[in-house]
LUMDO-261063 format. One record per atom (N, C-alpha, C, O, CB): residue number from 1; chain; x, y, z; atom name. Coordinates in Angstrom, 2 decimals. Glycine has a CB too. Example, Ala and Ser with C-alpha at 12.3 -4.5 7.8 and 13.67 -1.06 7.14 Angstrom:
LUMDO-261063
[1 'A' [13.19 -5.69 7.80] 'N']
[1 'A' [12.30 -4.50 7.80] 'CA']
[1 'A' [13.20 -3.30 7.80] 'C']
[1 'A' [14.24 -3.32 8.46] 'O']
[1 'A' [11.31 -4.47 9.05] 'CB']
[2 'A' [12.85 -2.25 7.08] 'N']
[2 'A' [13.67 -1.06 7.14] 'CA']
[2 'A' [12.90 0.03 7.87] 'C']
[2 'A' [13.41 1.14 8.04] 'O']
[2 'A' [14.08 -0.60 5.72] 'CB']
end
This chain:
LUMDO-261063
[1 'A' [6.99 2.87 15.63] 'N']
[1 'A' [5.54 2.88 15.53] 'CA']
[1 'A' [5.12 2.93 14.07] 'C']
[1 'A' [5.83 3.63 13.34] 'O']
[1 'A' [4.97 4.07 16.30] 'CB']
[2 'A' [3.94 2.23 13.44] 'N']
[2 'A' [3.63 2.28 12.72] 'CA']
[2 'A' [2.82 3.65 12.08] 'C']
[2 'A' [1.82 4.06 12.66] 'O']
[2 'A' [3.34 1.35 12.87] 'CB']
[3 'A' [3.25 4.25 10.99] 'N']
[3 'A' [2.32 5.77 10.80] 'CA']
[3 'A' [1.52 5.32 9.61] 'C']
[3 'A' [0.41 5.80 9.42] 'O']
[3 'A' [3.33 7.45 10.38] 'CB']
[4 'A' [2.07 4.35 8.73] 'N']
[4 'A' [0.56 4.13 7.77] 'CA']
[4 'A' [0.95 3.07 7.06] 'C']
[4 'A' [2.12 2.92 6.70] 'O']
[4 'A' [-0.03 5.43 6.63] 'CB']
[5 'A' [-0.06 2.19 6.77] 'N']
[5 'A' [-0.26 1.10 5.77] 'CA']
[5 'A' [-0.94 1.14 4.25] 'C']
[5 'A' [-2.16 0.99 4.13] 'O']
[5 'A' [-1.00 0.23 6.47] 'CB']
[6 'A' [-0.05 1.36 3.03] 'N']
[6 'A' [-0.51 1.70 1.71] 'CA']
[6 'A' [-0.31 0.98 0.81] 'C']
[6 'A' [0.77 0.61 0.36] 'O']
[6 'A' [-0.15 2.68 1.28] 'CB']
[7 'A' [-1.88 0.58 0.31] 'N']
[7 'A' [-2.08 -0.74 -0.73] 'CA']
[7 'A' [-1.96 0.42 -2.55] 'C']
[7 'A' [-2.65 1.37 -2.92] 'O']
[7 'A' [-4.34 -1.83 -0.30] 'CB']
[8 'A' [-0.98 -0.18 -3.10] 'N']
[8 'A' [-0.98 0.15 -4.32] 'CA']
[8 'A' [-1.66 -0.78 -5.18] 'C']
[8 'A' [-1.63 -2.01 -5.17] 'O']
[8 'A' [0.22 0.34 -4.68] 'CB']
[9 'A' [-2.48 0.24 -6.15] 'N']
[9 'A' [-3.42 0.09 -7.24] 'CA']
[9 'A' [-3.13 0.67 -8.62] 'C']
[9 'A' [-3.90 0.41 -9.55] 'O']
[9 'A' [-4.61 0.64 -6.82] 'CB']
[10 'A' [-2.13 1.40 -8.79] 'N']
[10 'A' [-2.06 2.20 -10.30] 'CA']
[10 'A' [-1.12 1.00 -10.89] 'C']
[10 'A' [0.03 0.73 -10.56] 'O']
[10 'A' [-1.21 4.11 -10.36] 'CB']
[11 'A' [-1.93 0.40 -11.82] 'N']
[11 'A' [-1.11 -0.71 -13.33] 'CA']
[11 'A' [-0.17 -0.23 -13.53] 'C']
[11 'A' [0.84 -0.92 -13.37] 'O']
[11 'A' [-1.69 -0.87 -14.91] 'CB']
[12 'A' [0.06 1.80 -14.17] 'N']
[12 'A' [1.23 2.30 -14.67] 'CA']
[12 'A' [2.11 2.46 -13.80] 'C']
[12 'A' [3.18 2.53 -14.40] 'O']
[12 'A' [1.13 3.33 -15.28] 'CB']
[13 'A' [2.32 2.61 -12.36] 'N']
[13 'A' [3.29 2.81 -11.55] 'CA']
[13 'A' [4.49 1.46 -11.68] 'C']
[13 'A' [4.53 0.27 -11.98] 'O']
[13 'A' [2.57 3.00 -10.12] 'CB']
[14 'A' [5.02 2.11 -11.41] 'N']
[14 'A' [6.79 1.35 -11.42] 'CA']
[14 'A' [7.74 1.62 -10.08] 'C']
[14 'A' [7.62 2.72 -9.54] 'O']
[14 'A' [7.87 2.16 -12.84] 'CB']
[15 'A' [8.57 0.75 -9.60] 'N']
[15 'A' [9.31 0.87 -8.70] 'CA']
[15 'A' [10.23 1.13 -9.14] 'C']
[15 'A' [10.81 0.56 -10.07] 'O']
[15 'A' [9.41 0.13 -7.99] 'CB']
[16 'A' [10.68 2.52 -8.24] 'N']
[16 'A' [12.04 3.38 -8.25] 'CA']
[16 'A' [12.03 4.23 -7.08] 'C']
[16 'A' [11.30 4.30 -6.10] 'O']
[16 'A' [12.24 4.32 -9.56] 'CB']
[17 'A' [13.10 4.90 -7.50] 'N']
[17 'A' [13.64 5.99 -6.16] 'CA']
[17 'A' [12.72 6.80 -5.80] 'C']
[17 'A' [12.84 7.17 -4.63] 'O']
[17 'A' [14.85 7.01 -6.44] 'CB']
[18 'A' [11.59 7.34 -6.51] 'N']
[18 'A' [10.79 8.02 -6.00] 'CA']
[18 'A' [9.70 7.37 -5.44] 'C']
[18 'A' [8.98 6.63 -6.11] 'O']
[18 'A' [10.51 8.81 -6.75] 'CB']
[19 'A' [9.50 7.64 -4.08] 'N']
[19 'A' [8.82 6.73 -3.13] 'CA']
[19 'A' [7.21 6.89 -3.52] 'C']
[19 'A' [6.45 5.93 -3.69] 'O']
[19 'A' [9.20 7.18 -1.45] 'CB']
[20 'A' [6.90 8.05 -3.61] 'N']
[20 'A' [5.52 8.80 -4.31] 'CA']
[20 'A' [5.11 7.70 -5.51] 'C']
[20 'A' [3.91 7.45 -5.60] 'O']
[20 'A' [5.93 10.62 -5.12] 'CB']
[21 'A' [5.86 7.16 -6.26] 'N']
[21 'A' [5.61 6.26 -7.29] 'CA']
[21 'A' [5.58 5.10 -6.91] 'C']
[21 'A' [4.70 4.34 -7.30] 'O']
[21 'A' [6.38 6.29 -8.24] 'CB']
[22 'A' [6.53 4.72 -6.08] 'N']
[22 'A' [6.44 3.21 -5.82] 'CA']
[22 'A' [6.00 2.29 -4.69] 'C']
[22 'A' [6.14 1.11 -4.38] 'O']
[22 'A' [7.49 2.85 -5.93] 'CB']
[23 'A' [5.30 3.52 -4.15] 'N']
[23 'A' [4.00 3.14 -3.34] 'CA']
[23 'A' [2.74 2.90 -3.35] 'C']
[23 'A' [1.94 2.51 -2.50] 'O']
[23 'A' [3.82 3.66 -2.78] 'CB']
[24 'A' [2.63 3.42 -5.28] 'N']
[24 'A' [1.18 3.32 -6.19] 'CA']
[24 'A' [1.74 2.07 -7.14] 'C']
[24 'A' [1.31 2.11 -8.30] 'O']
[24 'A' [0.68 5.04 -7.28] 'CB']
[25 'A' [2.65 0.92 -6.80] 'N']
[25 'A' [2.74 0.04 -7.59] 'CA']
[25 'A' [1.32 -1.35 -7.55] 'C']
[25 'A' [0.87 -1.72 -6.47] 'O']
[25 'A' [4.20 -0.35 -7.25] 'CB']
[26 'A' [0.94 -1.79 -8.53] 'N']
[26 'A' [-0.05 -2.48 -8.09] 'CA']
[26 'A' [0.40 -3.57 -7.46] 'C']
[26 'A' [1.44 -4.11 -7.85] 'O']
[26 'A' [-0.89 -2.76 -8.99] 'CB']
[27 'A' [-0.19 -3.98 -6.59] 'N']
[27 'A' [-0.36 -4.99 -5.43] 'CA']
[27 'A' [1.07 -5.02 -4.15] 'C']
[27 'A' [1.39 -5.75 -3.22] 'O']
[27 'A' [-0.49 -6.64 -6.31] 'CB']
[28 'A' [1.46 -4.12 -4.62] 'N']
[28 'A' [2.49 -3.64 -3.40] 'CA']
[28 'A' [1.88 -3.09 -2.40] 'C']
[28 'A' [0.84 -2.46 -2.59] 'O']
[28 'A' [3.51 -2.64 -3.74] 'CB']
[29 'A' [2.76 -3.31 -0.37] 'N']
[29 'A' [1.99 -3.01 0.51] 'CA']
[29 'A' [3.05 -1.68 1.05] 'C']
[29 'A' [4.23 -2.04 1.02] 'O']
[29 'A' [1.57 -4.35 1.50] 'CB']
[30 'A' [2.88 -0.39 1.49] 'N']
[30 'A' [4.00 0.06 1.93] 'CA']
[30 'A' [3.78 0.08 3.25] 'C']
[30 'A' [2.64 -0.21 3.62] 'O']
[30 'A' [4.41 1.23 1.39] 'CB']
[31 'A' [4.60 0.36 4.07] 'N']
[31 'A' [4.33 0.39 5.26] 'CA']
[31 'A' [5.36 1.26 5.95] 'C']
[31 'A' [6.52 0.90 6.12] 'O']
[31 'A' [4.21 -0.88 5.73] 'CB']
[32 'A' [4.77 2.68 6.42] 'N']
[32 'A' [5.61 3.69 7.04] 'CA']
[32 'A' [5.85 3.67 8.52] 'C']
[32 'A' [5.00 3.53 9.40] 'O']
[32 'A' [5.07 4.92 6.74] 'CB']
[33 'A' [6.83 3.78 8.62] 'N']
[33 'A' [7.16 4.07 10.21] 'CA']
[33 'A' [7.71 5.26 11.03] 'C']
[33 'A' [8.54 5.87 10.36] 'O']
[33 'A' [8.01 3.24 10.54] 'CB']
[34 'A' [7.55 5.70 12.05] 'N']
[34 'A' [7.84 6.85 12.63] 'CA']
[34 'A' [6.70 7.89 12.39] 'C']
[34 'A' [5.47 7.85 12.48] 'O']
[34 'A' [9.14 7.29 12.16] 'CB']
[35 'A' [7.58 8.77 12.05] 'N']
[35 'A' [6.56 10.31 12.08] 'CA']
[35 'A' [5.37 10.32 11.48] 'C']
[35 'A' [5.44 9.73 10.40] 'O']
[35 'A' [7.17 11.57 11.36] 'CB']
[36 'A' [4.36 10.71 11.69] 'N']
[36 'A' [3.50 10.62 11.11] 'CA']
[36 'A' [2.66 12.43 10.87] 'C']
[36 'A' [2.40 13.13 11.85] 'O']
[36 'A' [2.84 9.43 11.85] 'CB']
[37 'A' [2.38 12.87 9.45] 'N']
[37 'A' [2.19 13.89 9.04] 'CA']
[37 'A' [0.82 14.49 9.82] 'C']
[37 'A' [0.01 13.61 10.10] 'O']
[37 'A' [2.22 13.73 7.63] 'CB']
[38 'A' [0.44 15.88 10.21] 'N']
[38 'A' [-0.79 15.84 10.30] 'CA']
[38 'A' [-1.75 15.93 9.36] 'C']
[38 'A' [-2.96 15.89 9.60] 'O']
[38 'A' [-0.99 16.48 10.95] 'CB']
[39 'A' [-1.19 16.08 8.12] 'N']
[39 'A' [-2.33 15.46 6.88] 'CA']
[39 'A' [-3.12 14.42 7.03] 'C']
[39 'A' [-4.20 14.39 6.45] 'O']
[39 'A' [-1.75 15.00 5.70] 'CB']
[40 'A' [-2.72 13.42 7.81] 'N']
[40 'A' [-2.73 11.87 7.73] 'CA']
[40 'A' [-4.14 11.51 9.18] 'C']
[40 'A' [-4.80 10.51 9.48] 'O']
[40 'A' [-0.66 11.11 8.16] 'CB']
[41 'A' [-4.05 12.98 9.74] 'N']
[41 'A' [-5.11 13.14 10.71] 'CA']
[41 'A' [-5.27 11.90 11.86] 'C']
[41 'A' [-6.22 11.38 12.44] 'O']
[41 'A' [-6.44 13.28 9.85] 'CB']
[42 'A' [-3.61 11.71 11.88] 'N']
[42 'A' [-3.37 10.23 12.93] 'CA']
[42 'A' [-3.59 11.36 14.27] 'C']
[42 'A' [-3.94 12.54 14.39] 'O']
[42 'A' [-1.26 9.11 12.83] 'CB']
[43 'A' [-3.10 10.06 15.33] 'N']
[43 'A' [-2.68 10.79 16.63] 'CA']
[43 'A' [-1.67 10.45 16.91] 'C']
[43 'A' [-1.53 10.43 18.13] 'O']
[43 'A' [-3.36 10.70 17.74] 'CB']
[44 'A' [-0.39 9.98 16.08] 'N']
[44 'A' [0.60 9.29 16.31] 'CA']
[44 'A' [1.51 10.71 16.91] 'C']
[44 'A' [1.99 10.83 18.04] 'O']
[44 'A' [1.09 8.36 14.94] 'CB']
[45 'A' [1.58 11.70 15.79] 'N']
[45 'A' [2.33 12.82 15.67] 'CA']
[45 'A' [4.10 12.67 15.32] 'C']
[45 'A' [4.62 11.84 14.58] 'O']
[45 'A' [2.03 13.50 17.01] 'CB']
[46 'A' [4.57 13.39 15.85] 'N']
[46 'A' [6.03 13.53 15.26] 'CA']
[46 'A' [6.69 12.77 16.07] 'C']
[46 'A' [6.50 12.51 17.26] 'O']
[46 'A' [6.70 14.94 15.19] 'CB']
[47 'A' [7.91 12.25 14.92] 'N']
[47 'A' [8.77 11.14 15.60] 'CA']
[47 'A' [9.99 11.64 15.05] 'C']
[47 'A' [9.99 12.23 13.97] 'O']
[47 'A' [8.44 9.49 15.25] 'CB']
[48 'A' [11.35 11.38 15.89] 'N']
[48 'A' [12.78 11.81 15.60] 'CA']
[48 'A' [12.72 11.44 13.86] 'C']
[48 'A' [13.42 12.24 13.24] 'O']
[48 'A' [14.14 10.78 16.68] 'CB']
[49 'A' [12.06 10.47 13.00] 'N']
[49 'A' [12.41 10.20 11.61] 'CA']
[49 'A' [11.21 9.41 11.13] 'C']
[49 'A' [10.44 8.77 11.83] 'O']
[49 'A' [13.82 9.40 11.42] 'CB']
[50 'A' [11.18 9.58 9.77] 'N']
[50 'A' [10.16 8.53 9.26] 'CA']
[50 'A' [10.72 8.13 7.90] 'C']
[50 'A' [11.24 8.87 7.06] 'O']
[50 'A' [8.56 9.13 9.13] 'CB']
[51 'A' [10.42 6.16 7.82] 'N']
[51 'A' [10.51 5.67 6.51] 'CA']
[51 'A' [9.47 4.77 6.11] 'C']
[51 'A' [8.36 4.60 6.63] 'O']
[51 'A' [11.69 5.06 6.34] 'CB']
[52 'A' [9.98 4.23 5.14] 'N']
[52 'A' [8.87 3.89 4.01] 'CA']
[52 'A' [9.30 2.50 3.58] 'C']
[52 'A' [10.49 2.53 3.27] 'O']
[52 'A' [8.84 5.01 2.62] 'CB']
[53 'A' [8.70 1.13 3.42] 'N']
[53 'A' [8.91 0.21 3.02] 'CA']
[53 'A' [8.32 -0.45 2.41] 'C']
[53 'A' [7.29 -0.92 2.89] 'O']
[53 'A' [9.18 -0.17 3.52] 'CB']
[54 'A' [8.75 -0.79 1.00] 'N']
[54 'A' [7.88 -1.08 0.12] 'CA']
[54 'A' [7.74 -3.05 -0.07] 'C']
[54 'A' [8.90 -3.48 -0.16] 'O']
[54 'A' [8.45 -0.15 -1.25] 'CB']
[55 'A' [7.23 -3.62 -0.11] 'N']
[55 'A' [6.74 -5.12 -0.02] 'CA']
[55 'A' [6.04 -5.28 -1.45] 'C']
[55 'A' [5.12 -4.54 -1.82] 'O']
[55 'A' [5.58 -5.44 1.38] 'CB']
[56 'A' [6.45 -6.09 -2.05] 'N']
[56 'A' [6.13 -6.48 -3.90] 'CA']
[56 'A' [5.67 -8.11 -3.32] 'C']
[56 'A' [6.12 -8.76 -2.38] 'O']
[56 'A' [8.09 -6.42 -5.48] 'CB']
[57 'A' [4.45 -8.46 -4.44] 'N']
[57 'A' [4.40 -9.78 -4.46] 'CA']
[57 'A' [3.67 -10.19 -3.29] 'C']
[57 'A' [3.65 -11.41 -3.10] 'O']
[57 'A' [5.67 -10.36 -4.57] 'CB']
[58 'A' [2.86 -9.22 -2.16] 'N']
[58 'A' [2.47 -9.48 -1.03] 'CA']
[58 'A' [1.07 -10.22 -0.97] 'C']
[58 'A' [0.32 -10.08 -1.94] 'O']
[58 'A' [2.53 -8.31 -0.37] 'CB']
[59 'A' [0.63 -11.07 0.20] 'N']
[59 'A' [-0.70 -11.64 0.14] 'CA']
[59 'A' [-1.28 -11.06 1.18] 'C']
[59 'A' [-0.73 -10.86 2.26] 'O']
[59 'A' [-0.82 -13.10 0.18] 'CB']
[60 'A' [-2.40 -10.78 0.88] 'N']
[60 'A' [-3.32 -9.70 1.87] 'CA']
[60 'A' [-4.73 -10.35 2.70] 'C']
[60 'A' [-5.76 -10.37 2.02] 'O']
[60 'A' [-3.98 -8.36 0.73] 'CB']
[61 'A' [-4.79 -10.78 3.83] 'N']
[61 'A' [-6.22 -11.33 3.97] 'CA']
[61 'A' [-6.92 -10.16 4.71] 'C']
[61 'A' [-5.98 -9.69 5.35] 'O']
[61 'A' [-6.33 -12.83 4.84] 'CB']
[62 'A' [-8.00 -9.42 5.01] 'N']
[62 'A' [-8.83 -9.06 5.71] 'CA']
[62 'A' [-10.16 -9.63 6.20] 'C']
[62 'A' [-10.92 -10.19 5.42] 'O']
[62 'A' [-8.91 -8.24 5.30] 'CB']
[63 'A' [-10.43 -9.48 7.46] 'N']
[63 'A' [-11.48 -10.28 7.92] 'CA']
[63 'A' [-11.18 -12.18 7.57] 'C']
[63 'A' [-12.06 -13.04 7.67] 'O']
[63 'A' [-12.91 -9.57 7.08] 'CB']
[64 'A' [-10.12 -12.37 7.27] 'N']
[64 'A' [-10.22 -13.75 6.68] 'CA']
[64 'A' [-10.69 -14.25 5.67] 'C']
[64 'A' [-11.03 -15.39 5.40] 'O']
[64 'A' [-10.65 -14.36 7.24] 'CB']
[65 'A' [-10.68 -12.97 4.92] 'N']
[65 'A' [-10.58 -13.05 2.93] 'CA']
[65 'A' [-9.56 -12.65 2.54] 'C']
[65 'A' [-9.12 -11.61 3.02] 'O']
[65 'A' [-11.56 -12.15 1.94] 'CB']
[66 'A' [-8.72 -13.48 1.37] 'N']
[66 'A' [-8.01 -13.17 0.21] 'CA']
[66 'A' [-8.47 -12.26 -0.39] 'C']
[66 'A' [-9.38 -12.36 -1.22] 'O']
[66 'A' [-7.86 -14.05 -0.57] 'CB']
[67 'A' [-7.69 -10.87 0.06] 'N']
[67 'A' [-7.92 -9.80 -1.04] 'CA']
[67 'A' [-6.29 -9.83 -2.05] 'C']
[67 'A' [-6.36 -9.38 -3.20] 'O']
[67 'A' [-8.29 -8.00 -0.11] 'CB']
[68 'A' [-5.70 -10.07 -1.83] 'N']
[68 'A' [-4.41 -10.07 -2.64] 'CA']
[68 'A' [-3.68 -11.04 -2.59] 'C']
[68 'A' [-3.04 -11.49 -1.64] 'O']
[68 'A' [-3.63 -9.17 -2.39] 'CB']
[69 'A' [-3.76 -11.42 -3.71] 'N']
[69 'A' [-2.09 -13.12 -3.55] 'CA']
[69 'A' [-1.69 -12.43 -4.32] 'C']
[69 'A' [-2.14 -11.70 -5.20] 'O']
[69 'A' [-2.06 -15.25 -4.11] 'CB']
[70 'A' [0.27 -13.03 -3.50] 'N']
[70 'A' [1.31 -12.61 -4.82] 'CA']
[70 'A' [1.37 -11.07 -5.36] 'C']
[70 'A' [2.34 -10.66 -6.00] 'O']
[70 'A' [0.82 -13.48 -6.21] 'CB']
[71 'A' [0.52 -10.47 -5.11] 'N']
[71 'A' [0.50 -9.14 -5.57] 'CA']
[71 'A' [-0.46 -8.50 -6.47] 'C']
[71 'A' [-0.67 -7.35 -6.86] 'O']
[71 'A' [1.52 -8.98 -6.08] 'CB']
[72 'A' [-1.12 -10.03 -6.71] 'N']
[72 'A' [-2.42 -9.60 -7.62] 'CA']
[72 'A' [-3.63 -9.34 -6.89] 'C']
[72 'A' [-3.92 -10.17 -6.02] 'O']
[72 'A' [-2.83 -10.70 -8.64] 'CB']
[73 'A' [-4.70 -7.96 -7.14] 'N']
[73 'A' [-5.65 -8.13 -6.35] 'CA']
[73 'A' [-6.73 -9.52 -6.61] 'C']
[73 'A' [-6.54 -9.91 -7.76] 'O']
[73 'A' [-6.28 -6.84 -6.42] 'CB']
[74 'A' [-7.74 -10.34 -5.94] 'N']
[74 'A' [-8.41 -12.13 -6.33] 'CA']
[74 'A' [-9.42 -11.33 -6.07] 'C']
[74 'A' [-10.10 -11.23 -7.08] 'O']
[74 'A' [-8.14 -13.91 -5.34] 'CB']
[75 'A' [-10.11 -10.34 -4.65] 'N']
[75 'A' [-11.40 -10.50 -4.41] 'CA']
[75 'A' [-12.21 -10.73 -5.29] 'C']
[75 'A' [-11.97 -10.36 -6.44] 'O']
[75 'A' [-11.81 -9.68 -3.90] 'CB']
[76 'A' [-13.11 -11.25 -5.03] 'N']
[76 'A' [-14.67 -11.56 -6.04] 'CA']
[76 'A' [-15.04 -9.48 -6.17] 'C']
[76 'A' [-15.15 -8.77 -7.17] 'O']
[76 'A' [-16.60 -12.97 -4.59] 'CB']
[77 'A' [-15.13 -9.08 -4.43] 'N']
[77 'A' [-15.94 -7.70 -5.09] 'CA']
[77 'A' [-15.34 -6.87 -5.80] 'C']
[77 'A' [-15.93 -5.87 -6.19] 'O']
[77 'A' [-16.46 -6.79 -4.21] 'CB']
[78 'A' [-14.05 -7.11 -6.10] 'N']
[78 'A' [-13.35 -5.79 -6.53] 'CA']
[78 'A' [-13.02 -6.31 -7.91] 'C']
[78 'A' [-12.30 -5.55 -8.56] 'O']
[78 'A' [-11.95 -5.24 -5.55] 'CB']
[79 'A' [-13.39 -7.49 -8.52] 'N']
[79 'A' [-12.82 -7.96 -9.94] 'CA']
[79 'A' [-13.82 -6.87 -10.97] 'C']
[79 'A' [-13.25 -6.84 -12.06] 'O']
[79 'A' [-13.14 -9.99 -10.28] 'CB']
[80 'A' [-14.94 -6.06 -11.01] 'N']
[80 'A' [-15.08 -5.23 -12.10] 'CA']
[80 'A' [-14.27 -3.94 -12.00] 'C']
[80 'A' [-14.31 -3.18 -12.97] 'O']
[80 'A' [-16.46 -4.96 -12.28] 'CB']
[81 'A' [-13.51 -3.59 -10.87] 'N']
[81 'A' [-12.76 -2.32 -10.79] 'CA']
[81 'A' [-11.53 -2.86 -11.10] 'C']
[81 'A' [-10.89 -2.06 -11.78] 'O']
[81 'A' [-12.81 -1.49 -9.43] 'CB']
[82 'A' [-10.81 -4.08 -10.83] 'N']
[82 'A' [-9.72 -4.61 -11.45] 'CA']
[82 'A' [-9.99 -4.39 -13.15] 'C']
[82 'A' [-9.24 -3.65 -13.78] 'O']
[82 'A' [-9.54 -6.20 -10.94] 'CB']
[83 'A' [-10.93 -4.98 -13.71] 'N']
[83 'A' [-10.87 -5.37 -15.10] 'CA']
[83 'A' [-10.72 -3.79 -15.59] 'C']
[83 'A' [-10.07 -3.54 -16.61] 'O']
[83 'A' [-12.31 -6.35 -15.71] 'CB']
[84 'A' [-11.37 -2.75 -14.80] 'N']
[84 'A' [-11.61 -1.56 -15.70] 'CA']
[84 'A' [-10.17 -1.10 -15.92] 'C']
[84 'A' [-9.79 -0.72 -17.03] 'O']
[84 'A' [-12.62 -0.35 -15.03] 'CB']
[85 'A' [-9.03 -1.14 -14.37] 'N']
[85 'A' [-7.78 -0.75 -14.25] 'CA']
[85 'A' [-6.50 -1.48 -14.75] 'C']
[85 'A' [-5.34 -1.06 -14.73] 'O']
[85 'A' [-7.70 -0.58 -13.09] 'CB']
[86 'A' [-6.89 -2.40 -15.11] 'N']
[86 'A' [-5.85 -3.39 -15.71] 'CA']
[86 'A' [-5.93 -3.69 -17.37] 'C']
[86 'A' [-5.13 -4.47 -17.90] 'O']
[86 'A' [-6.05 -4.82 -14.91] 'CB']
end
């Protein structure tokens, strides 16, 4: 089961062993499976294990907009919060 889907935005993040970091890589998608925390205020709840998979270089549509090619965020609305973070 899926427990969460996480779009990274931090420029300075880097991929490595620490998952906490390389889940804030920009334009990376992570995508957790199994357990899910009750921080996370799902209703999934606890599962025998949970991991983490990180996807670089990903293209993102919502609603049937390009919010991400390749790994770069494109939207039109989000290009003055790109320029400020990049």
């Amino acid at each position: 089961m899926t427990a969460h889907v996480t779009y990274g935005c931090h420029p300075n993040a880097r991929l490595s062993e620490n998952i906490v970091e390389s889940e804030r890589v920009w334009g990376a998608v992570v995508w957790g499976f199994g357990s899910q925390s009750s921080t996370f205020r799902g209703k999934l709840g606890l599962a025998s294990s949970h991991v983490d998979a990180v996807m670089l270089n990903s293209t993102i549509y919502g609603d049937g907009e390009l919010i991400v090619k390749n790994g770069e965020f494109v939207h039109r609305e989000l290009q003055d919060i790109i320029d400020k973070l990049r």
